[in-house]
TILUMVO-29903 format. One record per residue (C-alpha): residue number from 1; residue in one letter; x negated, y negated, z. Coordinates in nm, 4 decimals, padded with zeros to 6 digits. Example, Ala and Ser with C-alpha at 12.3 -4.5 7.8 and 13.67 -1.06 7.14 Angstrom:
2
<r n="1" res="a" x="-01.2300" y="00.4500" z="00.7800"/>
<r n="2" res="s" x="-01.3670" y="00.1060" z="00.7140"/>
// end
This chain:
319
<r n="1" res="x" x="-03.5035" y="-05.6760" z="02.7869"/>
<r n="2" res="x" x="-03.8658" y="-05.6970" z="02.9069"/>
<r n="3" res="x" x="-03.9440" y="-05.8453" z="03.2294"/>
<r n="4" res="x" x="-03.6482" y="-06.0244" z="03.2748"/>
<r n="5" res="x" x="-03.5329" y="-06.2439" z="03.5885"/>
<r n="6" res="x" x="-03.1934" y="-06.3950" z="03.7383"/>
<r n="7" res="x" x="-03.1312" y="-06.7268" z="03.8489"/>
<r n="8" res="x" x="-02.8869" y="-06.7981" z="04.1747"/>
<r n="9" res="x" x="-02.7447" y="-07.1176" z="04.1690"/>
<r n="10" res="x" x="-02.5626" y="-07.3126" z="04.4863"/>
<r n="11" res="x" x="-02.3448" y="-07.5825" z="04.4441"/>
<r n="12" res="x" x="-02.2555" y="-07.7278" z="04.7782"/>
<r n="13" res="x" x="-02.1457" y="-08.0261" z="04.9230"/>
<r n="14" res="x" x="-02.4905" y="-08.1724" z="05.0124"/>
<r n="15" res="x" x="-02.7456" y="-08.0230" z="04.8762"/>
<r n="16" res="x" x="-02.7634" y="-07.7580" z="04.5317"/>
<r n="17" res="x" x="-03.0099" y="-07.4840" z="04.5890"/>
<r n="18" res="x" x="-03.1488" y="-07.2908" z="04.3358"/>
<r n="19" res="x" x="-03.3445" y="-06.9558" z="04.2963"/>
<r n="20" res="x" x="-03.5105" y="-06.6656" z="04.1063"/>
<r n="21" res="x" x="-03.5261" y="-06.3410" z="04.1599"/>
<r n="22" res="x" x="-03.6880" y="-05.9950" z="04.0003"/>
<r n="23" res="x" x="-03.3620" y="-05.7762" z="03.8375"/>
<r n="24" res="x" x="-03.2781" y="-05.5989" z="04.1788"/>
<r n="25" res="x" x="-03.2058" y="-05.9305" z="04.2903"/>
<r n="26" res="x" x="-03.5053" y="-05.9960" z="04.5327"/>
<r n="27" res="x" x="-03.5838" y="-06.3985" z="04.5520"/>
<r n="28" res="x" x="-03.9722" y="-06.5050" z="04.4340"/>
<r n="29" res="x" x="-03.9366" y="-06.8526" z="04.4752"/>
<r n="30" res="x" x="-03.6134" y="-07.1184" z="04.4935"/>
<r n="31" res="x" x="-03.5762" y="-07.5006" z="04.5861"/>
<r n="32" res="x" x="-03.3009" y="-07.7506" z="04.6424"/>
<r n="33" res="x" x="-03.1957" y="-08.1054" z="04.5556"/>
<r n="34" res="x" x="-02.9660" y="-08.3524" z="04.7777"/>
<r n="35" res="x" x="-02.6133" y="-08.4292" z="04.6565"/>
<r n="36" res="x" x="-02.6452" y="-08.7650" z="04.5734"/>
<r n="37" res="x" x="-02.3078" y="-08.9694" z="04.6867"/>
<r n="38" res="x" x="-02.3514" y="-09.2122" z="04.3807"/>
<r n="39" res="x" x="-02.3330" y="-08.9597" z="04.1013"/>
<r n="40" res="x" x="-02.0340" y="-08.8030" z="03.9310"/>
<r n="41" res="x" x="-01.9422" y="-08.4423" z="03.9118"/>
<r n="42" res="x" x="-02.1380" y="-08.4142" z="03.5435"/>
<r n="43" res="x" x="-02.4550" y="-08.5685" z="03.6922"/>
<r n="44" res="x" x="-02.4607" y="-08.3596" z="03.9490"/>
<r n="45" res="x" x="-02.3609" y="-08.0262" z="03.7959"/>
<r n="46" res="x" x="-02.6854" y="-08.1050" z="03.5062"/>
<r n="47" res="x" x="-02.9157" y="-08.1513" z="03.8010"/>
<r n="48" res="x" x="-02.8497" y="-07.8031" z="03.9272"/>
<r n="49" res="x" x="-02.9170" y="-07.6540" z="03.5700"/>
<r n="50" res="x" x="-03.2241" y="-07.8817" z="03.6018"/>
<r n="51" res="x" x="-03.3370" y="-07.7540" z="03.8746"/>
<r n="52" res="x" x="-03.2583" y="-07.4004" z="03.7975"/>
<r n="53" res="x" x="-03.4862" y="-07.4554" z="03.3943"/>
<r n="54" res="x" x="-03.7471" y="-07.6113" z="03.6278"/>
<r n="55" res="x" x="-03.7879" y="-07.3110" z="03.8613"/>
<r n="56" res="x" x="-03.7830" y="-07.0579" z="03.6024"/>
<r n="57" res="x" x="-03.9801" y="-07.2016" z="03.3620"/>
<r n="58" res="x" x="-04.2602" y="-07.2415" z="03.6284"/>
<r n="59" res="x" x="-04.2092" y="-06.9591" z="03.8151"/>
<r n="60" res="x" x="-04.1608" y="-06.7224" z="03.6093"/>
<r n="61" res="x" x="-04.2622" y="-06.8776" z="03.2278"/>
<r n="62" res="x" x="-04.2026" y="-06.6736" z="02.9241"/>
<r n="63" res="x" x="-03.9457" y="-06.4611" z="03.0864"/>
<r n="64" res="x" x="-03.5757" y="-06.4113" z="02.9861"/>
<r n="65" res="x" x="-03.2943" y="-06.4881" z="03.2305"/>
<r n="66" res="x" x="-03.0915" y="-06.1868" z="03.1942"/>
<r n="67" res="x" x="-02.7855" y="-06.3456" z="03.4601"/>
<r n="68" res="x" x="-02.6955" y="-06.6448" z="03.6357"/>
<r n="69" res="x" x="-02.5381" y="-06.6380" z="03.9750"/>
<r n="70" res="x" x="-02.3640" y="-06.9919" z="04.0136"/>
<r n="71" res="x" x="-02.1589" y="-07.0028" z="04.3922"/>
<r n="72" res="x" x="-01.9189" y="-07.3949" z="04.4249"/>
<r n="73" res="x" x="-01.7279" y="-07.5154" z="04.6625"/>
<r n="74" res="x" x="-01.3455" y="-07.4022" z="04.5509"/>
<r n="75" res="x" x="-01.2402" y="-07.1567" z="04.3089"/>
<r n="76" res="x" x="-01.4562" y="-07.1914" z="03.9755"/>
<r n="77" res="x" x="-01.3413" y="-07.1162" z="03.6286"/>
<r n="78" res="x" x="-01.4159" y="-07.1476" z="03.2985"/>
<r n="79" res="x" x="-01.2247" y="-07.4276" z="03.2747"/>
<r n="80" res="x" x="-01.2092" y="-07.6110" z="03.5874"/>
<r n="81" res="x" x="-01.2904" y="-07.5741" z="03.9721"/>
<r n="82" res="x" x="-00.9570" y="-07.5481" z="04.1343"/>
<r n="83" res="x" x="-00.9299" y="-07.6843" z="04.5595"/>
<r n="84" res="x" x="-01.2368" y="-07.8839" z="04.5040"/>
<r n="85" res="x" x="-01.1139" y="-08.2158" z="04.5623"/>
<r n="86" res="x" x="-01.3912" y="-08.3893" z="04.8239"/>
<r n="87" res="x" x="-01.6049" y="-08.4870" z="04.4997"/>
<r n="88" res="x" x="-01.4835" y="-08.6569" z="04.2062"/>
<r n="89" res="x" x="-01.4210" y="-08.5179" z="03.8838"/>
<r n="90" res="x" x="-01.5696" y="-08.1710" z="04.0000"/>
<r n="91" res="x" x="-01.2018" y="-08.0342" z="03.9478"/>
<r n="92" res="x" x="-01.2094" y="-08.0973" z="03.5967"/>
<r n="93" res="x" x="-01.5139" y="-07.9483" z="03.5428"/>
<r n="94" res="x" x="-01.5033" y="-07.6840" z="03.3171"/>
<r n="95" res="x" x="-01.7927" y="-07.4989" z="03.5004"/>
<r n="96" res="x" x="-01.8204" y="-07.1281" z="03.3404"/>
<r n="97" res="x" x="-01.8124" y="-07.2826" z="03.0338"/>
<r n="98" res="x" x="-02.0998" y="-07.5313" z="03.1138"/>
<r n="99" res="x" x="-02.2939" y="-07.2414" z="03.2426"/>
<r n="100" res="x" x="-02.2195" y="-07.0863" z="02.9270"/>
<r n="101" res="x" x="-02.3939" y="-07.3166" z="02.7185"/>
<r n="102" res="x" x="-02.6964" y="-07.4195" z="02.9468"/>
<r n="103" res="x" x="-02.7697" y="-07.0642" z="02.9414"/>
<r n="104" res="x" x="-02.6384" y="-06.9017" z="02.6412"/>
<r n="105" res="x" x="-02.8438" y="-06.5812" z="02.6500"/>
<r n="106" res="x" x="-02.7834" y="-06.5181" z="03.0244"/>
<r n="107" res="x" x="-02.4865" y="-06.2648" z="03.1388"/>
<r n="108" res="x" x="-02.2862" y="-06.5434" z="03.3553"/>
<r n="109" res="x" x="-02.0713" y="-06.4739" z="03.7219"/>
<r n="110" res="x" x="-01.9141" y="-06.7232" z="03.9120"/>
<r n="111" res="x" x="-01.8044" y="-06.7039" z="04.2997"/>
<r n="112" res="x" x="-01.6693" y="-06.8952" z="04.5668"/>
<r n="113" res="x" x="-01.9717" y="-07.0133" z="04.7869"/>
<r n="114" res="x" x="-01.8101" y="-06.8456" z="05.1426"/>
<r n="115" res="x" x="-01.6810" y="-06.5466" z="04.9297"/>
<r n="116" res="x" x="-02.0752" y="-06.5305" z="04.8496"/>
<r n="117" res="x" x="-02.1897" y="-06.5817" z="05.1497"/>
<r n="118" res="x" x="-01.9868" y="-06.3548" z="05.2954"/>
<r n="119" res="x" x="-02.0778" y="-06.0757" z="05.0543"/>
<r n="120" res="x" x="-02.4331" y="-06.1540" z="05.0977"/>
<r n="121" res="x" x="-02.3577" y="-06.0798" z="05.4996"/>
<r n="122" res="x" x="-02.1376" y="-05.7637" z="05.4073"/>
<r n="123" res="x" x="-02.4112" y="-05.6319" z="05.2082"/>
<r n="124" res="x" x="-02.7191" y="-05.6443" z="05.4617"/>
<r n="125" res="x" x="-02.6502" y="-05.9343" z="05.6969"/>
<r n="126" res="x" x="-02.4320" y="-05.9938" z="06.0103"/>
<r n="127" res="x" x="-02.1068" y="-05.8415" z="05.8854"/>
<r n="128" res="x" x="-02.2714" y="-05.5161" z="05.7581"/>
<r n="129" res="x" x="-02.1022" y="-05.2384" z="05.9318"/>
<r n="130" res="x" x="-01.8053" y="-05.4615" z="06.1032"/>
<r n="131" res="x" x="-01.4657" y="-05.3740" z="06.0023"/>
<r n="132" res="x" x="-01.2636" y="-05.6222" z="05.9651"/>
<r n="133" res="x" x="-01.5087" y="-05.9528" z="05.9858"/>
<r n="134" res="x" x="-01.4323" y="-06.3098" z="05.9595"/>
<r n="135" res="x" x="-01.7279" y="-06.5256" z="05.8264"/>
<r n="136" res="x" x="-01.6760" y="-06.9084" z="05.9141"/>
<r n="137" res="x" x="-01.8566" y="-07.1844" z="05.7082"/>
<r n="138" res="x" x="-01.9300" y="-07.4407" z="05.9300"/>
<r n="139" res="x" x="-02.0732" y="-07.7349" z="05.7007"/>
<r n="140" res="x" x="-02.0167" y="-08.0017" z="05.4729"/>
<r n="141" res="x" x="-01.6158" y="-07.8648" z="05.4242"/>
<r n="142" res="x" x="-01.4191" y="-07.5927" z="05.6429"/>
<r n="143" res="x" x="-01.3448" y="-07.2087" z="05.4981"/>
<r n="144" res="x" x="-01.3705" y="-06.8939" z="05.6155"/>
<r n="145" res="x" x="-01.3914" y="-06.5422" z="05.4449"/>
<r n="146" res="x" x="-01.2189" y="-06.2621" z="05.5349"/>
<r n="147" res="x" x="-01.3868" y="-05.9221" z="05.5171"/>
<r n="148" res="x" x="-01.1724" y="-05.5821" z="05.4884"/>
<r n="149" res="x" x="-01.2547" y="-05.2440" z="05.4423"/>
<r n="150" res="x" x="-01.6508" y="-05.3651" z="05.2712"/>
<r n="151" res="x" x="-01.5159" y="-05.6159" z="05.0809"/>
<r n="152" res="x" x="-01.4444" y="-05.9531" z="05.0821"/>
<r n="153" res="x" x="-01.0680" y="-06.0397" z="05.0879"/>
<r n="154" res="x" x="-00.9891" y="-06.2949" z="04.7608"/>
<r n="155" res="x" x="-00.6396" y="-06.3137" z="04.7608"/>
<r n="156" res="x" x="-00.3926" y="-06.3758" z="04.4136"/>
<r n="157" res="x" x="-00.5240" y="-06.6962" z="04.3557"/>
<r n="158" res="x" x="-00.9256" y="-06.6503" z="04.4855"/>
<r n="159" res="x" x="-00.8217" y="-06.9225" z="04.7634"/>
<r n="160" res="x" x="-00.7611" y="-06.6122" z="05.0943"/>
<r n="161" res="x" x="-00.9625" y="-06.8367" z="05.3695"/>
<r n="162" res="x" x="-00.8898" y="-07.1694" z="05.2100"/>
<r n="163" res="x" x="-00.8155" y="-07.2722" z="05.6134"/>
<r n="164" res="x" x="-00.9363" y="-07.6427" z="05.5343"/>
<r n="165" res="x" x="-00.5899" y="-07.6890" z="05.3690"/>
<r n="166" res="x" x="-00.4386" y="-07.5489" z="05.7197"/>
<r n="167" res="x" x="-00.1484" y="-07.7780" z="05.8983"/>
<r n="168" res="x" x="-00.2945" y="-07.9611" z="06.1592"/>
<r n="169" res="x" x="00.0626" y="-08.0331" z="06.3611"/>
<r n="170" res="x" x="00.4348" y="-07.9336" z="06.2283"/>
<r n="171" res="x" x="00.5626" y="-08.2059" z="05.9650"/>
<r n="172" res="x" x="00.2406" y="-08.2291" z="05.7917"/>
<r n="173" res="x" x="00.4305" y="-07.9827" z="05.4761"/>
<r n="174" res="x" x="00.2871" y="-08.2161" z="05.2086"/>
<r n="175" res="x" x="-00.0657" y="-08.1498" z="05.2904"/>
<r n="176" res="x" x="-00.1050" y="-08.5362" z="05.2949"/>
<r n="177" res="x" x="-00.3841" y="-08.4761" z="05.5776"/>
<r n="178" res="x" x="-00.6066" y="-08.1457" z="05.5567"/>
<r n="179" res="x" x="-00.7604" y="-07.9810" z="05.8458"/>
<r n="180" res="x" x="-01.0944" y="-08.0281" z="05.6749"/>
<r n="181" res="x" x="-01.0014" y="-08.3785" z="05.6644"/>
<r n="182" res="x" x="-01.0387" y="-08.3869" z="06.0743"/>
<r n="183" res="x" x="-01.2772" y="-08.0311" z="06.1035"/>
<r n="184" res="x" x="-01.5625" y="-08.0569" z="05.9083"/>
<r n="185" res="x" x="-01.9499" y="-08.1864" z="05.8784"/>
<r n="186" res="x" x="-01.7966" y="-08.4506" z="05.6555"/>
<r n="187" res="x" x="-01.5748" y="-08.5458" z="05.9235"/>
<r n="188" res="x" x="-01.8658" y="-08.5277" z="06.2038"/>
<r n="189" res="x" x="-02.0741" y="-08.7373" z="05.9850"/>
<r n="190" res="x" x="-01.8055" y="-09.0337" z="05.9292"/>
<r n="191" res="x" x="-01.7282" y="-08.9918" z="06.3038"/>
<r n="192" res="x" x="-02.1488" y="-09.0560" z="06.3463"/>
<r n="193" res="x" x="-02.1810" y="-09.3398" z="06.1224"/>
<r n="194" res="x" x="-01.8476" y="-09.4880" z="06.3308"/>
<r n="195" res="x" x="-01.9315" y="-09.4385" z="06.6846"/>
<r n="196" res="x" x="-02.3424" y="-09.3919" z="06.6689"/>
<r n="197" res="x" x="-02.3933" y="-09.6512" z="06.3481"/>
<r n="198" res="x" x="-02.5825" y="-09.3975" z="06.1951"/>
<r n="199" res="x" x="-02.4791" y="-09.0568" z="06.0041"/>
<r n="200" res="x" x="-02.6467" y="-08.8790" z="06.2556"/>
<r n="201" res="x" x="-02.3996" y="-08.5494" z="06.3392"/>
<r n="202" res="x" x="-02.6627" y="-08.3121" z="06.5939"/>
<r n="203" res="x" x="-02.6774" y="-08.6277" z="06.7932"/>
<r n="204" res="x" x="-02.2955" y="-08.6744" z="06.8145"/>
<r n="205" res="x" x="-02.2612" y="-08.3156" z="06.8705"/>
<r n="206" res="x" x="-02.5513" y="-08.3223" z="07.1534"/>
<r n="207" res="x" x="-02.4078" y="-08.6529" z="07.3519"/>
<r n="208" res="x" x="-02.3291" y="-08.5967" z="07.6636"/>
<r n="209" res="x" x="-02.0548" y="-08.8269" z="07.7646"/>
<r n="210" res="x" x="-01.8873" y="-09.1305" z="07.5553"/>
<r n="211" res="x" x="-01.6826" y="-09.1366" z="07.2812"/>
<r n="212" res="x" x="-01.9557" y="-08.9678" z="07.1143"/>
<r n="213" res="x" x="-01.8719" y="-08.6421" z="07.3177"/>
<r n="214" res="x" x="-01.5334" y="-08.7315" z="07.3163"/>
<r n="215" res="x" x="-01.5282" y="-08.6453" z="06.9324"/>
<r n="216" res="x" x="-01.7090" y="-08.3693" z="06.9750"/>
<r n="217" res="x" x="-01.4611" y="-08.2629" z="07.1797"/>
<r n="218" res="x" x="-01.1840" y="-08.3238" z="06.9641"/>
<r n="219" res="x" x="-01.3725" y="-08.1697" z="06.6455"/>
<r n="220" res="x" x="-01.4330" y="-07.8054" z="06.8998"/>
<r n="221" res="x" x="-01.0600" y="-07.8355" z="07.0571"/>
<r n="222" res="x" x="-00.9093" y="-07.8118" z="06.7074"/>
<r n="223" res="x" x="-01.2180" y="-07.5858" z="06.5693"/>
<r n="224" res="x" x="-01.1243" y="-07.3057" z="06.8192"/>
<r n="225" res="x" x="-00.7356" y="-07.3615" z="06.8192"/>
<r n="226" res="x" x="-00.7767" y="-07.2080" z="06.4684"/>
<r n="227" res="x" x="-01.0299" y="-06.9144" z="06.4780"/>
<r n="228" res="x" x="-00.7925" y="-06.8136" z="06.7726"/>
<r n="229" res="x" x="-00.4856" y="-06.7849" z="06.5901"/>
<r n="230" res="x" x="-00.7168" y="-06.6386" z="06.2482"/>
<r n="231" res="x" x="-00.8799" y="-06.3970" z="06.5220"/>
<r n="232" res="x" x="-00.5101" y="-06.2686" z="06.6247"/>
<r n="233" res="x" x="-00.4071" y="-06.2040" z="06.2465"/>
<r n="234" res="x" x="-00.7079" y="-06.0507" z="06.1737"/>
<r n="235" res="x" x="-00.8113" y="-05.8621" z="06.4724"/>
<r n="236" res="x" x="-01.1797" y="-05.8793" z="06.3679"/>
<r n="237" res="x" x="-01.4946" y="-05.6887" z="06.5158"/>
<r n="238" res="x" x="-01.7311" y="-05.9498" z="06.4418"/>
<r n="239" res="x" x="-01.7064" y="-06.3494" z="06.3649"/>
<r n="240" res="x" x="-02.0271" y="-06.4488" z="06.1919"/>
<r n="241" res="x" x="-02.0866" y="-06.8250" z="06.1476"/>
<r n="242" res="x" x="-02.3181" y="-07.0186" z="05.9131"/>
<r n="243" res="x" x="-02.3226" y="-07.3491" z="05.7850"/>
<r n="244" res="x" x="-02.5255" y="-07.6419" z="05.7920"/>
<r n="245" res="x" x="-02.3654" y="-07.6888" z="06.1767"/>
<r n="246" res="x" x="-02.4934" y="-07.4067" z="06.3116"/>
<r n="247" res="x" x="-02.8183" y="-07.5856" z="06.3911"/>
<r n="248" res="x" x="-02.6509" y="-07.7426" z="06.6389"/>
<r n="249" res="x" x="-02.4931" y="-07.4036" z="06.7905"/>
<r n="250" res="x" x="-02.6333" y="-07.4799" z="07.1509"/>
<r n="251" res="x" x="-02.3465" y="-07.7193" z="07.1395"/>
<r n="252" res="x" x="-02.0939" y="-07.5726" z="06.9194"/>
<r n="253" res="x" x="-02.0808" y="-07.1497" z="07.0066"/>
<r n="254" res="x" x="-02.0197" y="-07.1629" z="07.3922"/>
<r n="255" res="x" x="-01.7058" y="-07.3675" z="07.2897"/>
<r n="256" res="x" x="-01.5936" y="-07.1058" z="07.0660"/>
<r n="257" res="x" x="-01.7200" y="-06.8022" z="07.2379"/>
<r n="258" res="x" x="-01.4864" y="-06.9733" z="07.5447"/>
<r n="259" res="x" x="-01.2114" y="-06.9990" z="07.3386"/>
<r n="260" res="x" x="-01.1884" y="-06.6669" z="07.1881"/>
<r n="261" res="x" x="-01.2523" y="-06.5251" z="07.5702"/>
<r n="262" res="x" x="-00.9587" y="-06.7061" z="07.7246"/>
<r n="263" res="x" x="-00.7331" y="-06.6858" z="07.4608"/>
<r n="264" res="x" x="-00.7588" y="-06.3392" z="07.2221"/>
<r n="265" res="x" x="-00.6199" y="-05.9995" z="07.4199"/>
<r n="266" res="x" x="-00.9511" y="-05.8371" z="07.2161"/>
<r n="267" res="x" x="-01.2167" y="-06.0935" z="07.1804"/>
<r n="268" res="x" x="-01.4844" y="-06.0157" z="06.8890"/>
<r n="269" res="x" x="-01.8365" y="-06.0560" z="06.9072"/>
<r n="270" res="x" x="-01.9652" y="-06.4115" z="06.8051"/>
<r n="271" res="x" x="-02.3025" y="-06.4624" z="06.6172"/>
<r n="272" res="x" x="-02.4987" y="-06.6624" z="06.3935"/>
<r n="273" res="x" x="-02.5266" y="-06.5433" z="06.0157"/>
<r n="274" res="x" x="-02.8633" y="-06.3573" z="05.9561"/>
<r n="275" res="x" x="-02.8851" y="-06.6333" z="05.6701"/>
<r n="276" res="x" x="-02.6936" y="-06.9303" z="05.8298"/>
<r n="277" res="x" x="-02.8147" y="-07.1788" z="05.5405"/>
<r n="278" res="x" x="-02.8686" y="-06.9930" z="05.2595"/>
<r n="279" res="x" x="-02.6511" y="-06.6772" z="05.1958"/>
<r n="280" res="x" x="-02.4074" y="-06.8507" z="04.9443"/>
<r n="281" res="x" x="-02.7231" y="-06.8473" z="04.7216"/>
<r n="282" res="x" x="-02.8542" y="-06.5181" z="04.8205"/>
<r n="283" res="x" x="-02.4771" y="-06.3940" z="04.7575"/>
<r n="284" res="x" x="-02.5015" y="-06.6086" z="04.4037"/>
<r n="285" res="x" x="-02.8514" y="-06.4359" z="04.3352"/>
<r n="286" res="x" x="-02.6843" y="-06.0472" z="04.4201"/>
<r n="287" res="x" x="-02.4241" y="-06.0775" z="04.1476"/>
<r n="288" res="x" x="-02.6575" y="-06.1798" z="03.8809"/>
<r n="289" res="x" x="-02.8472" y="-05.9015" z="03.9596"/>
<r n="290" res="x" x="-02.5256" y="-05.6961" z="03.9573"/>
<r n="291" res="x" x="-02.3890" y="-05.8396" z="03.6550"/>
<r n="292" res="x" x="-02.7985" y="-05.7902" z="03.5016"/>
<r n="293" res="x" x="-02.7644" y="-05.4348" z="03.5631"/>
<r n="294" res="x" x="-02.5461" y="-05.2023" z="03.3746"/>
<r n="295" res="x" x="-02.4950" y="-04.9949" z="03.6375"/>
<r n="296" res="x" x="-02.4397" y="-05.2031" z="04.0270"/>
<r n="297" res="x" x="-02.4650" y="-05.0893" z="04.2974"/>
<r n="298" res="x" x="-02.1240" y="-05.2015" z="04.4245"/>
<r n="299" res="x" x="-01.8896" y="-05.4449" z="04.2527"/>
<r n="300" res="x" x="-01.9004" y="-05.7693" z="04.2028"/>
<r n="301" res="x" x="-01.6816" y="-06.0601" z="04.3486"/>
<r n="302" res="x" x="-01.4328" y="-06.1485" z="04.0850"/>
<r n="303" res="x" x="-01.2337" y="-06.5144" z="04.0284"/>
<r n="304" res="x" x="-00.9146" y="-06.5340" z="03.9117"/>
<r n="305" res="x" x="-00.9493" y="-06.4871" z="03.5024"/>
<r n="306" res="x" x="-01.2758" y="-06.5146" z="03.5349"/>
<r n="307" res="x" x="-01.5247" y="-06.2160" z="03.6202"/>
<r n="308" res="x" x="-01.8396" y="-06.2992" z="03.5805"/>
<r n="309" res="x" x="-01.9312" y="-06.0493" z="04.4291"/>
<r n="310" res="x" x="-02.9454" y="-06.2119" z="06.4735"/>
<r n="311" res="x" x="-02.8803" y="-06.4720" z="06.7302"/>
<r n="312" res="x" x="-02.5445" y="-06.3119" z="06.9226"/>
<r n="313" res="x" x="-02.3188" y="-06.4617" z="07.1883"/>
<r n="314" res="x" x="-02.2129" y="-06.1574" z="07.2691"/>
<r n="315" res="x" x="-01.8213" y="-06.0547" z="07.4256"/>
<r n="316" res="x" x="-01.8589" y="-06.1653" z="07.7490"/>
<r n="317" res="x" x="-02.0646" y="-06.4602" z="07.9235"/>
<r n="318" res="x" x="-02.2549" y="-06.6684" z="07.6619"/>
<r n="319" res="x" x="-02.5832" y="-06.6639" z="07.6456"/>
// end
């Protein structure tokens, strides 16, 4: 194939970014789109292939797409997106497929956006050379990814780090209220629109007194209670955090960094993902060029039945 490119797409909860890249997987250009609240799942999904067309075709004009990269909330498959509940119809969404036939000459890989991220962090980020890591997605949802041995931990079902489906207090066994429900930017944002009359989360998360920082409170106390107890099963060397929250880390990572001090016999280093807002698309962008390739340099994230892959608060005092 002459000249070819990959596209990296990101599906996430507020915004879908978009990119392409050369065939080793180095980004030329990309650009993003807002999730728009009004539309359904198959509105939004063609606005990312839209976006994706757009970029290539003026970025790049004339030349193939030899792979796609697509990262989404949950765990995507041909035929549906399974733990993907927080937007309608996006479950039913038979998204390999879909990518399929947008681009039908294009090698196709799917991924779990954290699992990407966290690969892209693995590979030459904030987790390269830590083993284990933990990588924490602090943003529209909760999940984490779980790093082993230089790879990223998937489990049977793709859904290892699913911790926004964690119990919040014994008796909740039916799952009827979700962590993420009460632990997430979707939760600081109804909490801001409630309390502030606006959806304005850094300014809940930087009040200094009020119910305002009461929330903020409640969102941390419940935030760390759980990377303490994932800390002590995993025993990590590094906890690398990225997310849409992390620009408000001044008032988030002392909180955690305190936490894992006080509480963990072997507290890990604490930092900021090198790319803390877009590594689910750089990670979406390195297994197109992977799957592009015919030989990869190391191997791609996989889905179940579907295969399509720094600023430090440091042990101690915060900084």
């Amino acid at each position: 194939m002459e000249n070819p490119v990959v596209l990296g797409l990101d599906f996430g909860g507020s915004k879908i970014a978009a990119a392409v890249a050369g065939p080793d997987g180095a980004r030329i250009a990309g650009d993003e789109v807002a999730v728009r609240p009004q539309d359904d799942a198959a509105t939004t999904f063609r606005r990312g292939i839209e976006l994706a067309r757009a970029l290539a075709a003026t970025i790049t004009p004339g030349r193939p797409v030899a792979a796609v990269g697509a990262a989404t909330f949950g765990i995507p498959y041909d035929d549906r997106v399974e733990l993907a509940p927080n937007v309608p119809g996006w479950e039913q969404l038979a998204f390999g497929a879909e990518l399929t036939a947008a681009f039908p000459s294009s090698a196709i890989v799917t991924a779990t956006d954290v699992k990407a991220a966290a690969q892209c962090e693995l590979a030459g980020g904030a987790l390269a050379g830590c083993d284990p890591g933990l990588y924490v997605n602090l943003g529209t949802g909760l999940a984490v990814a779980l790093t082993v041995g230089g790879r990223v931990v998937t489990g049977r079902h793709g859904a290892a780090g699913e911790i926004g489906y964690s119990l919040r207090q014994p008796g909740d066994g039916d799952l009827a209220q979700r962590l993420e429900d009460a632990v997430s930017g979707q939760a600081l944002t109804a909490a801001a629109r409630r309390l502030l009359g606006r959806p304005d989360v850094p300014a809940l998360l930087a009040s200094p007194d009020g119910p305002a920082a009461a929330a903020r409170s409640a969102f941390l106390d419940e935030l760390c209670f759980h990377l303490v107890n994932l800390a002590l099963v995993l025993d990590p060397q590094r906890i690398v955090v990225g997310g849409g929250l992390v620009r408000s880390w001044p008032h988030i990572g002392p909180a955690i960094r305190g936490a894992l001090d006080a509480a963990l016999p072997y507290p890990p280093e604490l930092v900021v993902a090198a790319h803390p807002f877009d590594a689910p698309l750089l990670g979406a962008l390195a297994l197109a060029a992977a799957a592009a390739d015919p030989a990869p340099a190391h191997e791609p994230l996989t889905e179940p039945a579907h295969q399509p892959a720094l600023d430090v608060i440091s042990e101690g005092a915060p900084t």
